[in-house]
C-alpha positions as CSV (number, residue, x, y, z in Angstrom):
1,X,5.7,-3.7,25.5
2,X,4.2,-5.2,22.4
3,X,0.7,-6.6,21.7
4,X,0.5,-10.2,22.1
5,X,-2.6,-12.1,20.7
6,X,-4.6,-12.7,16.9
7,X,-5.2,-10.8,14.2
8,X,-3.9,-7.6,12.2
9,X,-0.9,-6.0,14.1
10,X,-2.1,-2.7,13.0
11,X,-5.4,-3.4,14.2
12,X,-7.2,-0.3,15.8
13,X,-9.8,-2.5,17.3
14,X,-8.9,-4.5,19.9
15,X,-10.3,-6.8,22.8
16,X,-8.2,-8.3,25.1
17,X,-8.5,-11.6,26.9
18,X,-7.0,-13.1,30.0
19,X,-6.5,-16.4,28.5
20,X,-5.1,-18.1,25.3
21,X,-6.5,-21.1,23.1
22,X,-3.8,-24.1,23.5
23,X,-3.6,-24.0,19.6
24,X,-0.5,-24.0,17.5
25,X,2.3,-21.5,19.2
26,X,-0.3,-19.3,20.8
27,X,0.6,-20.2,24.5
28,X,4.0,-19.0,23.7
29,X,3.8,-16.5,21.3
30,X,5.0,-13.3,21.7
31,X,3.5,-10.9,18.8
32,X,0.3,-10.8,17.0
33,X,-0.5,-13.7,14.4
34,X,-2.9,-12.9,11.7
35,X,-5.1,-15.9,11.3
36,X,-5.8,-17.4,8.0
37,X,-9.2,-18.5,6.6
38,X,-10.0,-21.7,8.2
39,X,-8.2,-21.0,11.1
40,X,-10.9,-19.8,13.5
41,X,-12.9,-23.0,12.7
42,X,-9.8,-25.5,13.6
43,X,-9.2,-23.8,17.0
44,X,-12.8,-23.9,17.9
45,X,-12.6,-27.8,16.9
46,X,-9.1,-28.1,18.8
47,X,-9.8,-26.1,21.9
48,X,-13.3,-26.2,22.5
49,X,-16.8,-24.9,22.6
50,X,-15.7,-21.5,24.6
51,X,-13.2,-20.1,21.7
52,X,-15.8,-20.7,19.1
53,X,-18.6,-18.7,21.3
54,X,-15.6,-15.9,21.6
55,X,-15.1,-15.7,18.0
56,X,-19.1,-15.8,17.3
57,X,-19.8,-13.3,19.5
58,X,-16.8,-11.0,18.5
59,X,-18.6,-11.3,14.7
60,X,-22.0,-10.7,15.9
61,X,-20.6,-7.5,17.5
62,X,-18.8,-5.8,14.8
63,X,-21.7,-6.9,12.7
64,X,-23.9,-5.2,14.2
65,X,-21.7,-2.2,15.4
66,X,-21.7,-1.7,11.0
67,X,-19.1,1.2,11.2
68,X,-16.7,1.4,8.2
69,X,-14.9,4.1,10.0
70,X,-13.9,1.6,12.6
71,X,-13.8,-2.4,11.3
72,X,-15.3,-2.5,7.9
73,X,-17.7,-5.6,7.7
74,X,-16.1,-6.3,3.9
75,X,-19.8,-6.6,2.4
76,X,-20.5,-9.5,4.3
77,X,-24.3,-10.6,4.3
78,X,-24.2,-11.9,7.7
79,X,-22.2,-12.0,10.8
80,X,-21.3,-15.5,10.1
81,X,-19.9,-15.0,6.5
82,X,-18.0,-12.0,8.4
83,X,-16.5,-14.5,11.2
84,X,-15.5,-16.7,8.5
85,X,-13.8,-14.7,5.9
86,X,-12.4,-11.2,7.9
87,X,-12.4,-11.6,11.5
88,X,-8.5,-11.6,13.2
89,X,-7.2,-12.2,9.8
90,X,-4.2,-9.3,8.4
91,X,-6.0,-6.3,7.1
92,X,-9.6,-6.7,9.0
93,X,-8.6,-3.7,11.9
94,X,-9.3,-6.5,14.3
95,X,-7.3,-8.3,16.9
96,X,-7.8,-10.9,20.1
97,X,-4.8,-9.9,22.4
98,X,-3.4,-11.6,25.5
99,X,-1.4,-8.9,26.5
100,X,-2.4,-6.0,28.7
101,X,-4.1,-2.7,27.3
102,X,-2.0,-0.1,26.4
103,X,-3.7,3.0,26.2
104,X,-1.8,5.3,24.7
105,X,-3.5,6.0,21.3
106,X,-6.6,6.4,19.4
107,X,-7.4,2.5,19.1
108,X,-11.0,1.0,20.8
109,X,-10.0,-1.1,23.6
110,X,-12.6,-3.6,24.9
111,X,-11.7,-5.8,28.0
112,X,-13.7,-9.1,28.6
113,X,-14.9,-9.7,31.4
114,X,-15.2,-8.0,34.6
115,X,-12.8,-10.4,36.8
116,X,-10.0,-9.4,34.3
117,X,-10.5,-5.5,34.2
118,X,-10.1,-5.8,37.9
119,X,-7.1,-7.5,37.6
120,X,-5.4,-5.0,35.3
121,X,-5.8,-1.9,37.7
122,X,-7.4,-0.2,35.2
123,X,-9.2,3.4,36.1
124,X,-13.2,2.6,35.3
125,X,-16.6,4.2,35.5
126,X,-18.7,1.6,35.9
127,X,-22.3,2.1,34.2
128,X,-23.8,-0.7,35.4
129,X,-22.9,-4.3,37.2
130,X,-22.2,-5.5,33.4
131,X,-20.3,-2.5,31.6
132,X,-17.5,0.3,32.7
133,X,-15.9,2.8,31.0
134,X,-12.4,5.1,30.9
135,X,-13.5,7.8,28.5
136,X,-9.7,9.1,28.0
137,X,-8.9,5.7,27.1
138,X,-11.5,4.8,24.6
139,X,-11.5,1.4,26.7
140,X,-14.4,-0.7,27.8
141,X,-15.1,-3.5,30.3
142,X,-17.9,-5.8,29.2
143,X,-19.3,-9.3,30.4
144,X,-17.1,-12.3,28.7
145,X,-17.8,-13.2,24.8
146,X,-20.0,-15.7,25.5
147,X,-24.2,-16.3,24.7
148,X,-25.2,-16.2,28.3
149,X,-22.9,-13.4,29.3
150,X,-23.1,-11.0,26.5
151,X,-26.0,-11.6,25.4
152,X,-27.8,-9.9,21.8
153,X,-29.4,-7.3,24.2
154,X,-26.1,-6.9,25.9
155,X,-24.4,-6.5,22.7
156,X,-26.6,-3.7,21.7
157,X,-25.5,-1.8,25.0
158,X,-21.4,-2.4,23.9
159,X,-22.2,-1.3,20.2
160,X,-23.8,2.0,21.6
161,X,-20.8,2.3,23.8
162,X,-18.2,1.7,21.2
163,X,-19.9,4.4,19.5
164,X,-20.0,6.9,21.7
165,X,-16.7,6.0,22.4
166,X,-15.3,6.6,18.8
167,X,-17.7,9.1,18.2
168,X,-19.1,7.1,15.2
169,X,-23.0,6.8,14.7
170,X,-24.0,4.5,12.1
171,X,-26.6,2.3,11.9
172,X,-27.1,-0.9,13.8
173,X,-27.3,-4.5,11.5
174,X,-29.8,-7.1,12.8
175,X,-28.3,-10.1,14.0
């Protein structure tokens, strides 16, 4: 099967979601579509407050994860400017995909939101009633992007597990 969603195709980070923004082809598209600068913005305006929180909160975690090894914040000075100029487009190592993990290489796999892990049968250790884990898989389950359910102190706890995940330890940027 092959990954369905936004972004770089080759991306080796990658969260999944269970739903799709009703912008452009997405609802039907089978593949991943690298997003162009501007893009983000116009399908926050189109489909609404919750897919600009994802995309925000998606910036503000590989900001703060800061780990060239893994997604390589391209010098940008704040989350914001890295939303705005990197995030899902071709060559950022980041992707939004609508399809089901598929575990079967050395990529970070982060599932949003607990409702949906559950769904997919997945094998998890869960930490706590917010975060799980399948250390073979690299994969994690964390709350929804979204301010109230990942908050900043909740993104601290997925940046320290992506790390221990992918063995990287750099240090964290302030959000």
């Amino acid at each position: 099967m092959m990954d369905t969603g936004l972004g770089d195709i080759n991306a080796h980070f990658k969260v999944y979601i269970a739903n799709r923004p009703n912008f452009a082809d997405f609802q039907t598209t089978q593949r991943v579509v690298p997003l162009g600068r501007g893009e983000l913005e116009a399908i926050g305006k189109t489909c609404g407050n919750g897919w600009r929180k994802v995309f925000n909160v998606y910036a503000k975690v590989l900001f703060a994860l800061n780990c060239e090894h893994l997604v390589s914040v391209h010098e940008a000075t704040t989350w914001q400017e890295f939303r705005d100029k990197y995030l899902l487009q071709a060559t950022s190592n980041t992707s939004l995909l609508f399809s089901p993990p598929e575990l079967t290489n050395n990529d970070i796999h982060i599932v949003m939101g607990k409702a949906y892990a559950k769904s997919l049968g997945l094998s998890l250790e869960w930490i706590n009633d917010d975060f799980a884990i399948s250390p073979k898989a690299k994969l994690i389950v964390c709350p929804y992007f979204d301010y109230r359910q990942l908050s900043n102190i909740k993104i601290v706890t997925l940046v320290e597990l992506i790390r221990q995940q992918s063995g990287h330890h750099n240090t964290t940027k302030h959000l």
